[in-house]
C-alpha positions in Angstrom: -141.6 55.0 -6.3 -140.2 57.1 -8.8 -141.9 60.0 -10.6 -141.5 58.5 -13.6 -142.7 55.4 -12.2 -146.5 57.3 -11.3 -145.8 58.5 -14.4 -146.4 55.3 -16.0 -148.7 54.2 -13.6 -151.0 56.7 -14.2 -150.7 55.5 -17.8 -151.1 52.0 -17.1 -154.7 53.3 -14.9 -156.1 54.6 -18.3 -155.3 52.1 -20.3 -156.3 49.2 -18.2 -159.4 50.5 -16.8 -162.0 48.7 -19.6 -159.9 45.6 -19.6 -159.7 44.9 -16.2 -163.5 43.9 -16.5 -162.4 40.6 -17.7 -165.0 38.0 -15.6 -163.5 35.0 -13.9 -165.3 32.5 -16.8 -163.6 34.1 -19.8 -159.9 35.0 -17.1 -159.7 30.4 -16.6 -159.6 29.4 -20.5 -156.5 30.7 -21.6 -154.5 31.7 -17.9 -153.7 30.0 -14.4 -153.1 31.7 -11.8 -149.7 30.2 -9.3 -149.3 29.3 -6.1 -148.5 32.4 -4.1 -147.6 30.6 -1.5 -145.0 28.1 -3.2 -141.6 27.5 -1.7 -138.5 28.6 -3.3 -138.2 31.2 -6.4 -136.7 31.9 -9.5 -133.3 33.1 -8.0 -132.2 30.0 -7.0 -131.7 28.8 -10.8 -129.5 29.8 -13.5 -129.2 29.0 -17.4 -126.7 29.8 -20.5 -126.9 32.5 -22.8 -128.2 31.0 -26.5 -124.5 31.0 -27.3 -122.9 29.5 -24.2 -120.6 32.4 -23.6 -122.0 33.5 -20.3 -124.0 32.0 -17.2 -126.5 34.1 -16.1 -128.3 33.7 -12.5 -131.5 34.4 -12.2 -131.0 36.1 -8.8 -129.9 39.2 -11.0 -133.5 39.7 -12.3 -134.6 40.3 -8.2 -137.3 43.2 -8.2 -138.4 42.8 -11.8 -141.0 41.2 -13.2 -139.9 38.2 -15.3 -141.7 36.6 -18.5 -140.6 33.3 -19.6 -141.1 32.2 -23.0 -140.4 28.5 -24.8 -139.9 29.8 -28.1 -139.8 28.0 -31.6 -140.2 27.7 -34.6 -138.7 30.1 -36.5 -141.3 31.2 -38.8 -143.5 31.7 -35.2 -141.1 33.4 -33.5 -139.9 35.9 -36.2 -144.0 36.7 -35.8 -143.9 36.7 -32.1 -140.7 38.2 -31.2 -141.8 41.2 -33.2 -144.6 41.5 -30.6 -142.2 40.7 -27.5 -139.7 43.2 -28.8 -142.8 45.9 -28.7 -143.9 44.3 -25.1 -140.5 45.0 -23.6 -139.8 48.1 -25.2 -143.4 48.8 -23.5 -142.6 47.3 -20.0 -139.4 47.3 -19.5 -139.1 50.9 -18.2 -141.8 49.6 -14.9 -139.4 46.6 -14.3 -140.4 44.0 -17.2 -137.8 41.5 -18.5 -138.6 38.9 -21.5 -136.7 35.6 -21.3 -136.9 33.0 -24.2 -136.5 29.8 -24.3 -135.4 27.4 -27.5 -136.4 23.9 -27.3 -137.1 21.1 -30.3 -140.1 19.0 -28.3 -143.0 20.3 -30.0 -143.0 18.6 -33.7 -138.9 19.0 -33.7 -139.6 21.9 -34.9 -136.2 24.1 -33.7 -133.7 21.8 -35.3 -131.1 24.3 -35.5 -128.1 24.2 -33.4 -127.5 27.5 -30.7 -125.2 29.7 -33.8 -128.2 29.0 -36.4 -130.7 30.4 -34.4 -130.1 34.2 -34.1 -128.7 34.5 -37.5 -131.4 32.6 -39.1 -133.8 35.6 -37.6 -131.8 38.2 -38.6 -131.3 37.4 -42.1 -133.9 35.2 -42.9 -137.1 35.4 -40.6 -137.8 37.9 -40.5 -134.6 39.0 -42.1 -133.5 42.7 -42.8 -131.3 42.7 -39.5 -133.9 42.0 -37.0 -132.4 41.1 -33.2 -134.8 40.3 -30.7 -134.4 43.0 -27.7 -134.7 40.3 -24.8 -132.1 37.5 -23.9 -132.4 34.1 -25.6 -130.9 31.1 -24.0 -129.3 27.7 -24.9 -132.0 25.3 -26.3 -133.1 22.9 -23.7 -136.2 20.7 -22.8 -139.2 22.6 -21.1 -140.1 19.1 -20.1 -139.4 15.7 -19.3 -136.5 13.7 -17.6 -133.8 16.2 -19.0 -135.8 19.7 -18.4 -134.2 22.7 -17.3 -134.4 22.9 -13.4 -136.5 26.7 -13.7 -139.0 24.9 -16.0 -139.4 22.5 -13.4 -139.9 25.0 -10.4 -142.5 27.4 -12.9 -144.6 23.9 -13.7 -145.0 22.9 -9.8 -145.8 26.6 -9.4 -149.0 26.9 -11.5 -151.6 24.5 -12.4 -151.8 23.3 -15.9 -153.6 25.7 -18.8 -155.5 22.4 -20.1 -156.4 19.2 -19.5 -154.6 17.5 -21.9 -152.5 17.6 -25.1 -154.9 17.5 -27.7 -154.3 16.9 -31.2 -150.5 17.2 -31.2 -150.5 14.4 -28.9 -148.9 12.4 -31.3 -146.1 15.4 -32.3 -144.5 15.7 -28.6 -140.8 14.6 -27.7 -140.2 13.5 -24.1 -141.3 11.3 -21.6 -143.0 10.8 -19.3 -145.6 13.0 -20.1 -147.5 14.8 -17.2 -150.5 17.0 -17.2 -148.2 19.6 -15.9 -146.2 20.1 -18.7 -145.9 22.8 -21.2 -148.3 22.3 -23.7 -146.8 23.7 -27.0 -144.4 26.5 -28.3 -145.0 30.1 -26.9 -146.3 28.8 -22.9 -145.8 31.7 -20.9 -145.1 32.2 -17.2 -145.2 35.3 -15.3 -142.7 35.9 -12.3 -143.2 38.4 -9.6 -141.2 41.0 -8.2 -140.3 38.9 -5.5 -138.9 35.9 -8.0 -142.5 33.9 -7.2 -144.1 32.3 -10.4 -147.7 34.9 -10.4 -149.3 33.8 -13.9 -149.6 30.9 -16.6 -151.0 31.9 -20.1 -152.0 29.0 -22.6 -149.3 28.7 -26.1 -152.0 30.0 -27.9 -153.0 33.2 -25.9 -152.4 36.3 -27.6 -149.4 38.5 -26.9 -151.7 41.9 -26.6 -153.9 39.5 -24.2 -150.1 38.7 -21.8 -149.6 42.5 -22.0 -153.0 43.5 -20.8 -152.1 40.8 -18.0 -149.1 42.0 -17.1 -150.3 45.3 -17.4 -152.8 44.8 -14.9 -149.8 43.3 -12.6 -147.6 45.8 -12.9 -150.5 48.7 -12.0 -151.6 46.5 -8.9 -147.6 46.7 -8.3 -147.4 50.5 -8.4 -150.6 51.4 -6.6 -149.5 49.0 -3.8 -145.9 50.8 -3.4 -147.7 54.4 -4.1 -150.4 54.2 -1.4 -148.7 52.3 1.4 
């Protein structure tokens, strides 16, 4: 490890030392943890950039942690994506990545075709420039008979946050449905260092609850590669 790795370490063992005494009752409601032992990882997979100029493999994010994101709308997202720019800048020097994800199942609510969506955050919502820091990719289905491969391999990976759809039952686009499936906008997965799916975090789970997650992850990470 890096000094400026046990650098951040040490920083991550302050911060997280209060947090960390989560209990396992309060830890199941809003995050799953995946199958460590699944077959397969990330790195197999691949997807396009959000404006289809470039093919990106996943295989290139080996060693890094890996957060992917379904995102939409846009007056969500410009909210969010404020707080997942402040998570990578954050994270990303311990080996954090953010990966979003557009999709229009969840009340059809990203209409907008790949060239409306950056523009519309960066002079409408939020406006005044704003660029999200991670990579966004083409819009896609999460889930269903057309969903992306990766989505597929992250669902199989870790059990579902919830037992069922609740009241946007009515307000979801594909078929068939399985209790599996992403649940709403903003579903998170975590992926390992070694491109294995690690955690699943309800659509509604605060992003300063993910970062104390991850943050968590990372220090196990660290203190793992420090001491042996």
């Amino acid at each position: 490890v890096k000094a400026s790795g046990s650098i951040w370490a040490n920083k991550l063992l302050t911060s997280v030392q209060v947090k960390a005494t989560i209990t396992a009752s309060t830890f199941c409601l809003y995050l799953q943890q995946c199958n460590s032992s699944v077959e397969g990882t990330i790195y197999k997979y691949r997807a396009k950039t959000l404006n289809g100029s470039q093919t990106v493999n996943f295989s290139d994010y080996a060693g890094k942690a890996v957060l992917f994101v379904n995102v939409s709308p846009p007056e969500l997202f410009s909210l969010l994506s404020s707080e997942l720019n402040a998570l990578y800048e954050e994270m990303n020097p311990l080996g954090l990545t953010i990966l979003g994800f557009p999709c229009n199942q969840f009340g059809k609510q990203e209409p907008g075709q790949r060239h409306e969506i950056l523009p519309g955050l960066k002079y409408v919502r939020p406006g005044n420039g704003f660029v999200p820091n991670f990579l966004l990719f083409e819009k896609g289905d999460v889930n269903g008979k057309n969903e992306q491969e990766v989505y597929t391999f992250l669902k199989s990976s870790c059990p579902a946050v919830g037992e069922d759809f609740g009241p946007m039952y009515g307000r979801l686009f594909w078929e068939p449905l399985k209790i599996s499936d992403i649940k709403w906008n903003f579903e998170k997965f975590l992926v390992g260092m070694d491109g294995k799916p690690v955690m699943r975090w309800q659509p509604t789970t605060k992003v300063s609850v993910v970062r104390a997650d991850i943050r968590r992850y990372l220090l196990e990470q660290y203190t793992r590669d420090v001491f042996n």
